[in-house]
ROPA-606853 format. One record per residue: x, y, z of N, C-alpha, C, CB in turn. Coordinates in steps of 0.1 Angstrom, whole numbers. Glycine has a CB too. Example, Ala and Ser with C-alpha at 12.3 -4.5 7.8 and 13.67 -1.06 7.14 Angstrom:
REM ROPA-606853
    nu    nv    nw   cau   cav   caw    cu    cv    cw   cbu   cbv   cbw
   132   -57    78   123   -45    78   132   -33    78   113   -45    90
   128   -22    71   137   -11    71   129     0    79   141    -6    57
This chain:
REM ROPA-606853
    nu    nv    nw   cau   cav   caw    cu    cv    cw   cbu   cbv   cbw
  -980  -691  -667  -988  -697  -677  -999  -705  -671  -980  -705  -687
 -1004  -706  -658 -1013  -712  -658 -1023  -700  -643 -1006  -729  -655
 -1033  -703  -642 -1042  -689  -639 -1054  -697  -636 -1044  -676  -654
 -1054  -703  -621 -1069  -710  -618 -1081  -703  -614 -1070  -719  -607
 -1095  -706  -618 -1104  -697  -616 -1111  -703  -616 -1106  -688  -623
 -1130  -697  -615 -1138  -710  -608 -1154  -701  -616 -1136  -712  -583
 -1161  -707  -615 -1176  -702  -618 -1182  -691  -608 -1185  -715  -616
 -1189  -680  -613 -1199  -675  -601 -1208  -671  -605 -1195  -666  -593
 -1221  -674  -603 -1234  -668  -604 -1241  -678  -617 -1233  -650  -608
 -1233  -689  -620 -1245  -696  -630 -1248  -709  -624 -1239  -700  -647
 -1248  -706  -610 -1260  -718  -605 -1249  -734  -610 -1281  -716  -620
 -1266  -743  -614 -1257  -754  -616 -1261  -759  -634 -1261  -765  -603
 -1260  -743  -643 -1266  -744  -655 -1252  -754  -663 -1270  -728  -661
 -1251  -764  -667 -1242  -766  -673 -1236  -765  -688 -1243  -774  -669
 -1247  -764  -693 -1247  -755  -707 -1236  -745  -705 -1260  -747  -710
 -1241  -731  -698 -1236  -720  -694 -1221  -724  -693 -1242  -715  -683
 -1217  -732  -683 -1206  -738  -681 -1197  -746  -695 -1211  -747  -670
 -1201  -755  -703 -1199  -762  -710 -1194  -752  -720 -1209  -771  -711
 -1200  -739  -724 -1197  -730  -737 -1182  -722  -730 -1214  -715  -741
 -1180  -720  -716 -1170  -713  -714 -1158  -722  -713 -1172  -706  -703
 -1165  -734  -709 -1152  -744  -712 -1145  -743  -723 -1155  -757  -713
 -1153  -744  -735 -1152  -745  -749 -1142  -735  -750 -1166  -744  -758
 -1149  -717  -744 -1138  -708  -752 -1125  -709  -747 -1140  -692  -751
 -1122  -715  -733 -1107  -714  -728 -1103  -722  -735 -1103  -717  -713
 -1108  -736  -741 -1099  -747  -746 -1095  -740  -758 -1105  -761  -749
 -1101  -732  -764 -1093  -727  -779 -1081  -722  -772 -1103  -712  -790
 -1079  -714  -763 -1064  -709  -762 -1053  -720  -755 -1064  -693  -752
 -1061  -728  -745 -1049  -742  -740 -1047  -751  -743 -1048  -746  -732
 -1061  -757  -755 -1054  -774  -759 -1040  -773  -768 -1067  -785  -770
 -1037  -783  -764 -1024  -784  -775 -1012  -775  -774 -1029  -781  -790
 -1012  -769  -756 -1004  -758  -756 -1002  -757  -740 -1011  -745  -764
  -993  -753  -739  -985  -751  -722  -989  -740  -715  -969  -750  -722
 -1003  -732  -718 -1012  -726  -708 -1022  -735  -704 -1019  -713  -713
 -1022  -732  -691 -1032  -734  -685 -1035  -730  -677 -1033  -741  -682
 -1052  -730  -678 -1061  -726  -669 -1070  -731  -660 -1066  -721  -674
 -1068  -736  -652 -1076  -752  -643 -1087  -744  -632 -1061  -765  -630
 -1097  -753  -635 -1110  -746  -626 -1107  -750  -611 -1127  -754  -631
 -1109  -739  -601 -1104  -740  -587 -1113  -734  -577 -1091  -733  -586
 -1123  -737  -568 -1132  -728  -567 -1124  -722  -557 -1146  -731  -563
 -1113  -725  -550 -1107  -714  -543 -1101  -701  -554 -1096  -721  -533
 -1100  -704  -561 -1093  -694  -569 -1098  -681  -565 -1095  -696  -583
 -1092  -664  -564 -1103  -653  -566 -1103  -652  -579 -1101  -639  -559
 -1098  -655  -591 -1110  -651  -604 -1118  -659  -606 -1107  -649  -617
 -1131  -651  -610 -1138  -655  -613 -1145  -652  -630 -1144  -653  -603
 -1155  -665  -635 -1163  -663  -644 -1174  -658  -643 -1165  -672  -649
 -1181  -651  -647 -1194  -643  -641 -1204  -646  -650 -1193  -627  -640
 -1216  -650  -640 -1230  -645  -648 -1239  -638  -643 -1237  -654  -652
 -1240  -626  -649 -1246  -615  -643 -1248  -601  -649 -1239  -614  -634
 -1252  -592  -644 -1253  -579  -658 -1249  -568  -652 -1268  -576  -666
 -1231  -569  -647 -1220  -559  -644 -1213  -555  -660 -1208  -567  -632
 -1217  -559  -671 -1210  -553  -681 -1223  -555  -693 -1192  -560  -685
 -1220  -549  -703 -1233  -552  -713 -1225  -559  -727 -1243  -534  -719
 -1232  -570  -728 -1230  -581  -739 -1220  -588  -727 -1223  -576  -758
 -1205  -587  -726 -1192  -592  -716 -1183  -585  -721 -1188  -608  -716
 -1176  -585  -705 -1161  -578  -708 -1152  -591  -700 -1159  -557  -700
 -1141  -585  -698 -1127  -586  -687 -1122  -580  -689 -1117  -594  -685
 -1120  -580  -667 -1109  -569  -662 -1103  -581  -661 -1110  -558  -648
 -1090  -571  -660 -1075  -580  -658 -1067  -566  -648 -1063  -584  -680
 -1058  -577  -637 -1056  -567  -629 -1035  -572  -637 -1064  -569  -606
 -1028  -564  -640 -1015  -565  -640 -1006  -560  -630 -1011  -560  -652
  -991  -571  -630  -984  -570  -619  -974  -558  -625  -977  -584  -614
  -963  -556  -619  -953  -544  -623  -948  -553  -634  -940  -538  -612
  -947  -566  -633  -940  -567  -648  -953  -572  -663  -925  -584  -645
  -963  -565  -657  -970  -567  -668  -978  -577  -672  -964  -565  -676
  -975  -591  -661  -982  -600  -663  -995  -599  -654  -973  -612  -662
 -1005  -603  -658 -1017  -605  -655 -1014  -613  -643 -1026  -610  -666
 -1020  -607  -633 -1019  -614  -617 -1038  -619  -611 -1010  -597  -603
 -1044  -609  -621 -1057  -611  -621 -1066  -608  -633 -1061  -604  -612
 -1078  -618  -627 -1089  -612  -639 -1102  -620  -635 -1084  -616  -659
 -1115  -613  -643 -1133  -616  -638 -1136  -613  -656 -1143  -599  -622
 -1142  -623  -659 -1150  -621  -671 -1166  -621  -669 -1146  -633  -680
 -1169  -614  -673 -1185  -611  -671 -1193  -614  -684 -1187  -595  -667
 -1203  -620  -681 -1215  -626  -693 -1225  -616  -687 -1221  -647  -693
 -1233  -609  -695 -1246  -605  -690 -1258  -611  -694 -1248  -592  -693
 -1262  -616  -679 -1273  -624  -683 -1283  -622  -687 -1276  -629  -677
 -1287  -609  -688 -1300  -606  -694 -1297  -602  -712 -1308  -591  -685
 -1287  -606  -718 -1287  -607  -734 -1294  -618  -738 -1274  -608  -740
 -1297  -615  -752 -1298  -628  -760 -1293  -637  -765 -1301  -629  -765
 -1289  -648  -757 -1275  -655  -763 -1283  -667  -771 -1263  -663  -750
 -1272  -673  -783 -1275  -687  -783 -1263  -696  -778 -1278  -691  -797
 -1275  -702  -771 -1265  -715  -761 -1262  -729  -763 -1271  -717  -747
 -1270  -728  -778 -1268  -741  -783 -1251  -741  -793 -1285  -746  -794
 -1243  -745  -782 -1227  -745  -786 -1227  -752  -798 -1215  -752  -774
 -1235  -762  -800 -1231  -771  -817 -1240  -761  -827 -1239  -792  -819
 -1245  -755  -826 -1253  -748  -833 -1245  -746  -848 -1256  -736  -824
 -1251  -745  -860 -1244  -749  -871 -1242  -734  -877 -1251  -761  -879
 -1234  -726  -885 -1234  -714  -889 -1255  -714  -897 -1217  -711  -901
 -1258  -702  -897 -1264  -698  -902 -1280  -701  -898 -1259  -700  -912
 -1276  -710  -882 -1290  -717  -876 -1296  -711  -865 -1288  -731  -872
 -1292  -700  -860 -1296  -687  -850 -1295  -676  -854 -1288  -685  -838
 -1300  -666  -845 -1299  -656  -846 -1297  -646  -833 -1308  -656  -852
 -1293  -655  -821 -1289  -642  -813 -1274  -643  -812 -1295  -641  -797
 -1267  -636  -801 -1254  -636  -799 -1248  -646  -797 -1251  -629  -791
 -1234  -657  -808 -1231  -666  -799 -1220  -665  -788 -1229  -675  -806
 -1230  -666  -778 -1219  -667  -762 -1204  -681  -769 -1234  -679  -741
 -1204  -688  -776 -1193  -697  -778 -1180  -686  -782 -1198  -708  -792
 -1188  -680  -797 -1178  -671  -799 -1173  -661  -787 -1183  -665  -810
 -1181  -653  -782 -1180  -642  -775 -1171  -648  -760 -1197  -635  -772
 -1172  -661  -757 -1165  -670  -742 -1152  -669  -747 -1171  -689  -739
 -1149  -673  -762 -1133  -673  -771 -1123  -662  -770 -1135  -675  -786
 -1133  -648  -772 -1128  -636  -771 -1125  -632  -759 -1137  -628  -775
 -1132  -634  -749 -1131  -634  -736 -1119  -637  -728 -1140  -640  -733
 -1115  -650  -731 -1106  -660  -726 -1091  -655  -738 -1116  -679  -727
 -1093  -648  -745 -1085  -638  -754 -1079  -630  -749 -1091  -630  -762
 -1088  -622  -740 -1082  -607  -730 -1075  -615  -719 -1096  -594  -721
 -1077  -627  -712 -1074  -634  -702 -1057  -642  -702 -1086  -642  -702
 -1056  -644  -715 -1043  -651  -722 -1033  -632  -721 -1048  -659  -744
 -1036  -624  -719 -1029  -611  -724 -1032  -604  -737 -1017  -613  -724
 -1041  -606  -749 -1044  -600  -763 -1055  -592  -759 -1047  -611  -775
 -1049  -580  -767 -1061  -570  -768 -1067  -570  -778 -1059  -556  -766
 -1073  -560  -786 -1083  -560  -798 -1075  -560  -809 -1092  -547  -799
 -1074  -565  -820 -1067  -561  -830 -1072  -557  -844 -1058  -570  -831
 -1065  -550  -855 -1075  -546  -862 -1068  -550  -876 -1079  -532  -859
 -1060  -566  -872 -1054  -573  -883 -1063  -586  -888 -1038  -578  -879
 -1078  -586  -884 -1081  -596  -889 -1085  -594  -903 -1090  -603  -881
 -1079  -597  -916 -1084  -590  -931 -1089  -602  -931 -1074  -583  -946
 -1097  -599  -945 -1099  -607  -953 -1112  -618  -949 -1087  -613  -954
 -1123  -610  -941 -1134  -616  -936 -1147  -610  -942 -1133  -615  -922
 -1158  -617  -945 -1166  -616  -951 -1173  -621  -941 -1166  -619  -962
 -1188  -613  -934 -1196  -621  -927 -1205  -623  -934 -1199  -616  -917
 -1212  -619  -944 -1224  -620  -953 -1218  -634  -958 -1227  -605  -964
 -1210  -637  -963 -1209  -653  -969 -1203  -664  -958 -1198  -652  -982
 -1196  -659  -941 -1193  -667  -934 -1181  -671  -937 -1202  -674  -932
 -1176  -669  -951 -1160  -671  -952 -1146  -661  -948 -1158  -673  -968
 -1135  -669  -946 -1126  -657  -948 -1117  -661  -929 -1139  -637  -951
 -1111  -654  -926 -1101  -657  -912 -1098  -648  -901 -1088  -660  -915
 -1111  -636  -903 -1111  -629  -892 -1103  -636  -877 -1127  -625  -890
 -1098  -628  -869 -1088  -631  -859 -1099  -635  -847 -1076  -617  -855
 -1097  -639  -840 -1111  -640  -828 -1112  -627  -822 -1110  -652  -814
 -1097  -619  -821 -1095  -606  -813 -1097  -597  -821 -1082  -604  -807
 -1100  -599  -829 -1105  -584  -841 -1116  -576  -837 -1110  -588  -857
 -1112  -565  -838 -1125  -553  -834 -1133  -549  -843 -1120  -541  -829
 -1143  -549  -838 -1156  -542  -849 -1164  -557  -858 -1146  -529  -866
 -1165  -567  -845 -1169  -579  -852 -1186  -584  -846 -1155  -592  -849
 -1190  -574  -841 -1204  -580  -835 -1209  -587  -846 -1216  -569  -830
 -1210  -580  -859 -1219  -588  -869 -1214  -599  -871 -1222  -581  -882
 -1200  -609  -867 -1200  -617  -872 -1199  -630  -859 -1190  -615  -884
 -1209  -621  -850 -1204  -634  -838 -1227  -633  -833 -1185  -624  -818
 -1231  -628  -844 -1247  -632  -844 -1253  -631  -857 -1254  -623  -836
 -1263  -631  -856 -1270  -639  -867 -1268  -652  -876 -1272  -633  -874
 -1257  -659  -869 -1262  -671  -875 -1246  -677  -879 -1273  -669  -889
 -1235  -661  -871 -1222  -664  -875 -1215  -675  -862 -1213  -647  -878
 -1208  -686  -869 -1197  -693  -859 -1185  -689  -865 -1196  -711  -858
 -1177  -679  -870 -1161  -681  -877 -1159  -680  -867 -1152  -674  -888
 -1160  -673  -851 -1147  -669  -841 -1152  -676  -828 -1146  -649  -839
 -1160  -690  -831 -1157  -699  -824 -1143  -704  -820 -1162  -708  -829
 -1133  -704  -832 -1119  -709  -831 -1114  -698  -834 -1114  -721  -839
 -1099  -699  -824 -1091  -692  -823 -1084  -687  -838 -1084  -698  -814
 -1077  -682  -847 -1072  -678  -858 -1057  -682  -857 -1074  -663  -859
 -1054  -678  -871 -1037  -675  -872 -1030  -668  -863 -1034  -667  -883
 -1037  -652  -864 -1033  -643  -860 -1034  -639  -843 -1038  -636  -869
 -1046  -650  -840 -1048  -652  -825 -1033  -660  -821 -1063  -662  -821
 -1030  -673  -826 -1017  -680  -823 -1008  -667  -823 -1011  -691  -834
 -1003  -664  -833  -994  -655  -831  -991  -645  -820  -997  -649  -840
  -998  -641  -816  -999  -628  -807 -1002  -637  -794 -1011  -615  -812
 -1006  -654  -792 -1001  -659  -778  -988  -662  -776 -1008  -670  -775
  -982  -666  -790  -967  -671  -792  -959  -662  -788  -964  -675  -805
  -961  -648  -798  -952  -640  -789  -954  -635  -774  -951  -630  -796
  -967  -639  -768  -966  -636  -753  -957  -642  -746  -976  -639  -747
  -957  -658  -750  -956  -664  -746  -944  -677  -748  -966  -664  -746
  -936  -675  -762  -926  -679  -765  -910  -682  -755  -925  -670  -773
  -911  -672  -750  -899  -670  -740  -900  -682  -728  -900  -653  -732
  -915  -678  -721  -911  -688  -711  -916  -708  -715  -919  -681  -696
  -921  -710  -722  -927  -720  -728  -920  -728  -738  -938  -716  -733
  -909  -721  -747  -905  -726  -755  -912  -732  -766  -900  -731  -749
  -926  -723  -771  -928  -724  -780  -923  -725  -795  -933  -719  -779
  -925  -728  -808  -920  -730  -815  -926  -721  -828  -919  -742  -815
  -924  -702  -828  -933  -696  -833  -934  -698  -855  -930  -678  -825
């Protein structure tokens, strides 16, 4: 439960830095993962344009746990980087949301296609952060998958119940 990693390729932009902070803390405050910045670490955070919009690879051991992983930002998108940015006050991609998702695949969750009950045209509703088919609601002006969900807890709890002693 804990997985050190370190910055590579964003200079000494601290913004850039500050928004990815933001997405790991949705999955570790208040919770017995951690992820501590290490520049020895080999994973890395990336900024650079090896994937289009961002992905993560994750490398798994025989027993399935993630032994590795590289999250990639492509820097030539259009992000907004203003992390306080208020719903409905931009219009490009927010990297806040998209850092949350990210740091999603990194915890062990893949896509899921249980987030109901989301409306992006009104900004209401509890899409999952890991829900698929959500571009439209992580730009133009959308913050819901800044924070992690219900259904995001869930599916760390059961990762992660056994050895943590979570309380699902």
């Amino acid at each position: 439960a804990e997985a050190e990693w370190h910055f590579s390729g964003f200079q000494q932009d601290q913004t850039l830095k500050t928004i990815v902070r933001k997405g790991r803390n949705e999955w570790v405050d208040g919770h017995a993962l951690h992820l501590p910045i290490n520049s020895a670490s080999p994973n890395h955070v990336n900024w650079d344009t090896v994937c289009t919009v961002a992905c993560a690879a994750l490398t798994r051991g025989a027993n399935e746990h993630i032994t590795a992983f590289q999250i990639h930002f492509d820097s030539d998108w259009a992000w907004n980087l203003d992390y306080t940015a208020s719903h409905g006050t931009f219009t490009n991609l927010d990297m806040r949301s998209v850092a949350a998702h990210e740091w999603g695949h990194v915890v062990g969750l893949g896509h899921s296609t249980r987030g109901y009950g989301h409306d992006c045209a009104s900004g209401s509703g509890t899409m999952g952060t890991m829900a698929q088919g959500t571009a439209g609601c992580i730009n133009n002006g959308h913050t819901e998958q800044r924070s992690i969900s219900v259904k995001d807890e869930e599916g760390r709890c059961e990762i992660y119940s056994h050895a943590h002693g979570y309380s699902c």
